[in-house]
C-alpha positions in Angstrom: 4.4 16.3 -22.2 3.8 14.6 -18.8 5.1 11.0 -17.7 3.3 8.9 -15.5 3.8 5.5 -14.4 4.7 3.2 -11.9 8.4 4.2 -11.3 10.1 0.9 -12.2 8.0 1.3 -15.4 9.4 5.1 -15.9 12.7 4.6 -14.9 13.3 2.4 -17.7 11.7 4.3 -20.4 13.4 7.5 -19.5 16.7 7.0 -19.8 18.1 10.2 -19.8 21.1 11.7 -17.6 19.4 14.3 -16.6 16.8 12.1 -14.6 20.2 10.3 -13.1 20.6 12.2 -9.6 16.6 12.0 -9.4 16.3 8.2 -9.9 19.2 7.5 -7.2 17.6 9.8 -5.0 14.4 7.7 -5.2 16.1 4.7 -4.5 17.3 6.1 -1.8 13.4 6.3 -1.0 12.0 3.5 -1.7 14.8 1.5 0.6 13.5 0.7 4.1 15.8 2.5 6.8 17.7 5.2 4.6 18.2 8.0 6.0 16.3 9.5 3.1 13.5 7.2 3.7 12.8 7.7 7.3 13.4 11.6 7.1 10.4 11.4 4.9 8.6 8.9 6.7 9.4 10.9 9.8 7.5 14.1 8.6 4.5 15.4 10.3 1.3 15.9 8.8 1.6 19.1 6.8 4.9 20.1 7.0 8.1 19.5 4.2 12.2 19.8 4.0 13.6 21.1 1.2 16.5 18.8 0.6 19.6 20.0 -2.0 20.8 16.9 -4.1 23.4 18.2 -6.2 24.0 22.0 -7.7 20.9 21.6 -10.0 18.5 19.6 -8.3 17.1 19.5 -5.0 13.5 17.5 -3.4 10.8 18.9 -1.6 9.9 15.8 0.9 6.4 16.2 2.2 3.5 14.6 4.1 -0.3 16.4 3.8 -3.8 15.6 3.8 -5.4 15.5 0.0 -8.1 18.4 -0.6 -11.2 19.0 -2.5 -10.5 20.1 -5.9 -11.9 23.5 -5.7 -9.1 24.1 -2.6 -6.2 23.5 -5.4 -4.8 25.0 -8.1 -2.9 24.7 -11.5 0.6 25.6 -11.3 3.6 24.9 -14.1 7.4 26.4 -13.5 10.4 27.4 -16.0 13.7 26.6 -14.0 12.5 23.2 -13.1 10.8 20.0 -14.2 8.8 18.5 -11.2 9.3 14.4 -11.1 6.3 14.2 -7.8 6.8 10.8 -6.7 4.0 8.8 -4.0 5.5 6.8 -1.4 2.4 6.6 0.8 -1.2 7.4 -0.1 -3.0 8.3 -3.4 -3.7 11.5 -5.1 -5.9 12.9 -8.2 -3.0 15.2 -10.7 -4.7 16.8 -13.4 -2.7 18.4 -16.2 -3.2 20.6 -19.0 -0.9 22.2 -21.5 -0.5 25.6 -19.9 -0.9 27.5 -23.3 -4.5 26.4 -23.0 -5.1 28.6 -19.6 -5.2 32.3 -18.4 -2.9 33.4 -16.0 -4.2 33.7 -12.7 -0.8 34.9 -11.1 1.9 36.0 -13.2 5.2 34.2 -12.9 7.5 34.7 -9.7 10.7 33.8 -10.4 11.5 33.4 -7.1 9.5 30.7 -6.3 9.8 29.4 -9.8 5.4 29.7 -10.1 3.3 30.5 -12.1 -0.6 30.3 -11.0 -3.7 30.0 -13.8 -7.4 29.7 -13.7 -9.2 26.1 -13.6 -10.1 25.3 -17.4 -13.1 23.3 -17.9 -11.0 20.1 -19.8 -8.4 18.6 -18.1 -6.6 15.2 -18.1 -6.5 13.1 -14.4 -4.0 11.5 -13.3 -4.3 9.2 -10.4 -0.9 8.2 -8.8 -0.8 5.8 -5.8 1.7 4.4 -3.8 5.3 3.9 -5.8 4.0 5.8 -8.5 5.2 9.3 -10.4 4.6 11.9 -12.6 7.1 14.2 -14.3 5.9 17.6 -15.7 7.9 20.0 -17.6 7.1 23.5 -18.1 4.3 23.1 -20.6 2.8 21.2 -18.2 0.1 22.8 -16.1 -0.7 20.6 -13.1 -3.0 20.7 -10.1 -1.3 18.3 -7.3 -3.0 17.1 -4.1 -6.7 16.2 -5.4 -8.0 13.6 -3.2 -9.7 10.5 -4.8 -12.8 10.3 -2.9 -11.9 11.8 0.2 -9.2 13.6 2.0 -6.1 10.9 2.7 -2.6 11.1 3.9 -0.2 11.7 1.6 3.4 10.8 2.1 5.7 12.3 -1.1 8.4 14.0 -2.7 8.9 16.4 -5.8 11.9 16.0 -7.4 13.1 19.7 -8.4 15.0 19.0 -11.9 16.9 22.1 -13.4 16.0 22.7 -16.9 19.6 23.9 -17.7 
């Protein structure tokens, strides 16, 4: 079941603890001269920092170029729901529930990922700047889609702990 929205929108929809440390996090974000906001802002193209939030959660801050859809691929995860939030740029994220697909690359729990093949029916998801998309483990997802052609991308994923 993915949520989309702009993240105002989401925020106060989803009230749910769980989302707490993310939400603050994000704040954190979206405020001009944070530290969190200009260590994102302060990434190089293609490059990302793990960040640990709290013992459960942790961000993966990251600036990249968007791709041609046949250069991505689906993905979902057990140990964490992804919250992928846009601070700069735009982005095509097209979801499917993951019992629709074949594995392409069986689970690896040590990256939390599991890899399928591209089905032929898919929901898109455009997000643009100060929007976000959470995806929970049901919830096969192929990031970094560019809308008509390759664009800079400034974002974070939220890592969420299912626990």
């Amino acid at each position: 079941m993915a949520i989309f929205g702009n993240i105002n929108s989401v925020k106060n929809h989803l009230n749910l603890e769980k989302f707490s440390t993310a939400f603050k996090y994000l704040e954190q974000v979206l405020e001009k001269d944070t530290k969190e906001n200009k260590r994102l802002l302060g990434l190089t193209f293609d490059s990302f920092e793990k960040v640990d939030l709290d013992n459960n959660n942790f961000a993966l801050e990251q600036v990249y170029t968007t791709k041609e859809r046949n250069n991505c691929f689906f993905e979902s995860h057990r140990q964490y729901i992804d919250v992928q939030f846009i601070l700069e740029g735009e982005e095509i994220i097209e979801v499917v529930d993951n019992q629709r697909l074949k594995i392409a690359t069986s689970y690896n729990s040590e990256i939390d990922l599991i890899k399928y093949f591209t089905p032929m029916l898919q929901t898109q998801i455009v997000l643009k700047k100060g929007d976000l998309a959470i995806f929970y483990p049901e919830d096969a997802h192929m990031p970094s889609i560019c809308t008509s052609s390759p664009l800079k991308v400034v974002k974070t994923v939220v890592k969420v702990a299912i626990c």
